[in-house]
N, C-alpha and C positions, 0 to 999 in steps of 0.2 A: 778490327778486321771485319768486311764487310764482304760475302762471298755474291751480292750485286752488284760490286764496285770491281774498276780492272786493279789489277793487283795482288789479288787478293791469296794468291798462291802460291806465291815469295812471302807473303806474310805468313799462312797457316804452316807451309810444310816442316821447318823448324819444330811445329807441335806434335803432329804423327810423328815426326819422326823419333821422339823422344818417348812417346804414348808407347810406339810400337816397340822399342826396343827394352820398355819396359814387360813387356807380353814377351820376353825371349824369343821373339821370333817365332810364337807358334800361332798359325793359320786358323788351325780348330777355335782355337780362342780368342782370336781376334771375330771369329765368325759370330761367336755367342754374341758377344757386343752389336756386331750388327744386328744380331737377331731382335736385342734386347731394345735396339735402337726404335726397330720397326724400319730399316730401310729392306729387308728382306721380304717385307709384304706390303712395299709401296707405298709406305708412309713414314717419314723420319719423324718421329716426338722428338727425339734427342740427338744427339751426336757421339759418337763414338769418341770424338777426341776432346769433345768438352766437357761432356755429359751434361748434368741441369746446368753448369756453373757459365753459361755464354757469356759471352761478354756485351753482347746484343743483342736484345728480344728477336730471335731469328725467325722467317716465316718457314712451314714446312718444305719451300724449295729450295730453299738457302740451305739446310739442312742438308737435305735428299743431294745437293750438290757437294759439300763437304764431307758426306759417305759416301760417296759416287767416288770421289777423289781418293780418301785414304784406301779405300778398298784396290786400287789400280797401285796405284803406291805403295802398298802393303805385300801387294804380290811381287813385284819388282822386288821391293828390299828382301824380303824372305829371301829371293833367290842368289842375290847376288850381295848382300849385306854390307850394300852402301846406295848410292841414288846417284852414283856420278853421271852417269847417261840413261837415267829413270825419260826426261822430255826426247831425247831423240827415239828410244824403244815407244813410246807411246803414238809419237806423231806416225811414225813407219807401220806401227800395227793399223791405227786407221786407217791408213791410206789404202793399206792393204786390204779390209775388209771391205769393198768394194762388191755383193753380191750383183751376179748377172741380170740385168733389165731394170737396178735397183736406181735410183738418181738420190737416194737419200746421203748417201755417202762422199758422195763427187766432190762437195765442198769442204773436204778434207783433203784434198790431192797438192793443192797448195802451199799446207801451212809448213813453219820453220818450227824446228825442235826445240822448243823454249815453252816456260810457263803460259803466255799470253796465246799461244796458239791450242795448250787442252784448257786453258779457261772459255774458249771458244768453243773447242767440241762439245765440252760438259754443257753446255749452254742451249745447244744445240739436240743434246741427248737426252737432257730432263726437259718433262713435260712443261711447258710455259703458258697454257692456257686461261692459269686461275683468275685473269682478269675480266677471261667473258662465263665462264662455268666455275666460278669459285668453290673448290674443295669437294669435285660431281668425283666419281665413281671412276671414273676414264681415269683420274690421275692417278691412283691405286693401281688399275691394272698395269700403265704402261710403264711405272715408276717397279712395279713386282719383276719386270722382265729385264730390267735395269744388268741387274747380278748376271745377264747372258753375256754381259761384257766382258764383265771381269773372269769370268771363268773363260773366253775363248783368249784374252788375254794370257792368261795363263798357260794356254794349251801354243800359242804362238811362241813365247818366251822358250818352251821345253823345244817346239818344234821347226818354228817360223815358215809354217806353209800348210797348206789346206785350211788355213783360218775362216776362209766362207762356208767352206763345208763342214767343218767344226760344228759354225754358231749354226747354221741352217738345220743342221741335224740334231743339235741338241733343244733348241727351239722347236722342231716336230716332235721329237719326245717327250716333251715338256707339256703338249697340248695335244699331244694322245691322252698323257696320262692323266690332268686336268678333264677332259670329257671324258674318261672313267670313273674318275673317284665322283664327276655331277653323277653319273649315271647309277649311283650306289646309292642315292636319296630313297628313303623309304617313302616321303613324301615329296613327290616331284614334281614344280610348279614351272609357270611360262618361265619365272624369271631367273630361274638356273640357265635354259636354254640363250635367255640374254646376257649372264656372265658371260656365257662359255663366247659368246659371239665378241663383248666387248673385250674378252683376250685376243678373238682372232684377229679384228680389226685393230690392235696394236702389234701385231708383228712385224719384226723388220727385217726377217732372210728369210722368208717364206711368205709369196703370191696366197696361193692357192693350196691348200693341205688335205690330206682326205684320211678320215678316222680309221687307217688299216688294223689298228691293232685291237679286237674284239675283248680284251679280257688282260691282265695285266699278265697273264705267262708268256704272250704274244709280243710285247711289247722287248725290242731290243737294247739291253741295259750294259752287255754283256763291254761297249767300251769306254762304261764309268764307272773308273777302278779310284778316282781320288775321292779323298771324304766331304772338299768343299761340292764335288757334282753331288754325290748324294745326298746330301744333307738339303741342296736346294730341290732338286726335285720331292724329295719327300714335303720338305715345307711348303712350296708352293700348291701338292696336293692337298695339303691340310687346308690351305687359305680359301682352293676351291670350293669345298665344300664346310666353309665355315657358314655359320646363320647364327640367330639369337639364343638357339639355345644347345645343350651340349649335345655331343655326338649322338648319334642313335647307333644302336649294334653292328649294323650291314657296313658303314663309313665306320667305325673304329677297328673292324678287324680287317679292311682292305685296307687301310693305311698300315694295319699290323702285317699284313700279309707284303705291302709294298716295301716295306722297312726291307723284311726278310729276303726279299728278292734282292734288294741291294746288298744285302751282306753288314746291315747297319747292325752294331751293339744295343740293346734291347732299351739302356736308358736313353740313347738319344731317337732312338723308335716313341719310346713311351715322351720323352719330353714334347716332340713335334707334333704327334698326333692330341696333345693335350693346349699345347703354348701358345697357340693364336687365338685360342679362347679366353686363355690368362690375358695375353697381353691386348684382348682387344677391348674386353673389361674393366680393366685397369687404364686404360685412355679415350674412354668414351666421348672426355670433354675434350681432348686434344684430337680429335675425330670426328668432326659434328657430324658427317654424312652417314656415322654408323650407330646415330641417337635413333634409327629405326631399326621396325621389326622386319623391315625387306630395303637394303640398300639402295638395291639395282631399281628398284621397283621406284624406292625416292628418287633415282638418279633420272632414269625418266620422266616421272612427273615433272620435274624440275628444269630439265633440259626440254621437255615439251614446251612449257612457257616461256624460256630462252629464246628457242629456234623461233616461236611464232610471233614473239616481239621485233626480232632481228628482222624478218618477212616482212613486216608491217611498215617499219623503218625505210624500207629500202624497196618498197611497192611496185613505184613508177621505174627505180632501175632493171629492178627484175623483169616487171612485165616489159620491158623493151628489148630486154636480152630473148626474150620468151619468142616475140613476134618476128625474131630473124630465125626462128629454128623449131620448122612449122612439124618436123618428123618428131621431136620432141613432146612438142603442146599434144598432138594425136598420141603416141604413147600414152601421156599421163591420162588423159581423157579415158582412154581403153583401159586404163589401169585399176581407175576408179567401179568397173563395170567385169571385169576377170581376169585372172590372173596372165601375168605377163610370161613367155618362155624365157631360156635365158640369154636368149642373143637379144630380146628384146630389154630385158633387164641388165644388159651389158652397155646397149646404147643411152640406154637412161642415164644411168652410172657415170656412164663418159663426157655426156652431152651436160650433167649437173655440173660437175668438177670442174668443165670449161667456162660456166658462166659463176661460179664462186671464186674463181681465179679472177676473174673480171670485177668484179664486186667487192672490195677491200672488207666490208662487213661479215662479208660471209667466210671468210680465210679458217673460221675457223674447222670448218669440214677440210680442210688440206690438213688439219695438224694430224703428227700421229695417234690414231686411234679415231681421230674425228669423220670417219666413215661411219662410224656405229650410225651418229649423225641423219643421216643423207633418206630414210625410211621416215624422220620426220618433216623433213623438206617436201617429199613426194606428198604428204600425208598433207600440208596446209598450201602447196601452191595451185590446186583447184580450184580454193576456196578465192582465191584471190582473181579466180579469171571470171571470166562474161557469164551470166547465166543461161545463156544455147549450150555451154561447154558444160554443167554441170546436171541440165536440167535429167540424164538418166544416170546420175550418182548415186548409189547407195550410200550406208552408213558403213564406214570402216571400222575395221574391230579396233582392236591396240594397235599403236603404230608399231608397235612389236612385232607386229604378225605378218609386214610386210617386208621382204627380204629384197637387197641390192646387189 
């Protein structure tokens, strides 16, 4: 069973389903597994329903795909303890979360309620970039947000409506509470403020979000009363603020304090504020992007020399796209010289995404999360034009430090 190959989900499901009903049907404990998995922090080592014993060396998306699945699966059968209409509840739930001005969803409206139409979605939902950014940082974050699925799933099964508003709203609580627990670092560097961003640029039911909630008693929890919401929201804080080394006091008692506010039992407080340290230790090598002492900080470097190969590639097409879109080239020009307002950093934004749409190489600033992206493109396609255009350029700090 090959979870790249079609098929593959008439073959597996036979095996949850037999996994799961060995777990009695309880959720919490299916949850530990995922957790143990590493698909709850964006990275599957293992499989919940194989464990080490695969049947084929599987790569971390093949994985992340097979937990993506049981996990959807797993909530279906919980509730209704059998699978006989698990593909039409799932294709319906898609179809349905359709958020307002979103297009990411659209190509869900079609499919038939069968295997081959969520081998598609799933497809479509885990990240698939690893062939131009192999194993960068972006696929953590976007793969961690994954579980927003399954849980509005969940919330549609009990209730089958307000599903966008659901996921939209648990998604902004998720990334309040994320820039609070960075905001707990006793030692606080540029490249926290770039996690937090590399979360926002993988959201998928929320544009535009704004930090209301000051302080975590601010923060509205009041309608997650199941134990899989909070157990993910406490984990996903924990992940925020993980680094090389262990907690410091300020992050171990807001996560102690975030527990409390959820109404969490004290061991699974003390397990989450502790177990992504365990478990990120313990799979260092099945992790390479976390063989550093600043992730994010590798992830950049990395993807800087990426994006500036990719430019170099694709020179003469670029700069042709450049010379029909003369409001563009002047931005960037001004750019290089001070700062842009944000209507002018709105036309940047729009006017790049149209000509990487245009450019089969560039696709990958259209993937999800691949905006983080687009602060390095602005950052090398100066370099690349006439020297009239460069000659009152200064030096740019980090291309961190340029915002889209």
């Amino acid at each position: 069973m090959n979870p790249s190959s079609s098929g593959w989900i008439t073959k597996h499901q036979p095996v949850i389903k037999k996994s799961f009903k060995e777990l009695n049907s309880d959720l919490n404990g299916f949850y530990e597994l995922l957790l143990q998995s590493g698909f709850i922090y964006g990275v599957s080592v293992t499989t919940v329903s194989y464990g080490v014993a695969e049947p084929l060396k599987w790569n971390e998306t093949e994985r992340a795909k097979l937990n993506f699945f049981d996990s959807l699966y797993c909530i279906y059968y919980q509730k209704y303890g059998d699978d006989t209409h698990f593909f039409k509840a799932i294709t319906t739930y898609y179809k349905q979360l359709d958020p307002k001005n979103h297009l990411y969803f659209t190509r869900f409206s079609k499919l038939k309620p069968n295997a081959s139409s969520l081998e598609k979605i799933i497809q479509e939902r885990i990240q698939t970039n690893e062939h131009v950014l192999q194993k960068n940082f972006s696929n953590l974050i976007t793969n961690a947000l994954l579980f927003i699925d399954v849980l509005a799933f969940q919330h549609y099964l009990e209730n089958e409506e307000n599903i966008s508003d659901y996921a939209s709203e648990l998604e902004a609580t998720l990334m309040n509470v994320i820039w609070l627990a960075l905001m707990q670092k006793e030692e606080k560097e540029l490249y926290d403020k770039l996690l937090l961003k590399l979360f926002e640029k993988s959201l998928r039911y929320n544009r535009n979000l704004k930090q209301e909630a000051q302080n975590l008693d601010e923060v509205p929890l009041e309608t997650y009363t199941d134990l899989l919401e909070k157990r993910y929201l406490l984990d996903l804080a924990a992940l925020a603020i993980w680094d090389d080394v262990k907690l410091d006091k300020t992050e171990y008692l807001f996560l102690k304090k975030f527990g409390n506010l959820l109404k969490l039992p004290n061991e699974i407080v003390e397990q989450s504020t502790t177990y992504v340290h365990t478990f990120i230790h313990a799979n260092r090598k099945s992790i390479s992007y976390l063989n550093y002492s600043n992730p994010v900080k590798h992830f950049y470097t990395q993807t800087s020399q990426t994006v500036k190969t990719l430019i170099l590639r694709n020179k003469k097409r670029l700069l042709q796209e450049l010379s029909e879109s003369k409001d563009l080239v002047l931005l960037l020009g001004q750019s290089t010289v001070r700062d842009l307002n944000k209507v002018e950093k709105k036309r940047v934004k729009s006017q790049l995404l149209d000509i990487c749409k245009s450019i089969p190489s560039l696709a990958i600033f259209m993937l999800p999360g691949g905006g983080i992206l687009l602060p390095l493109l602005v950052k090398f396609i100066p370099e690349l034009l006439p020297s009239a255009f460069n000659e009152n350029r200064i030096e740019t700090q980090n291309p961190e430090d340029t915002e889209i």
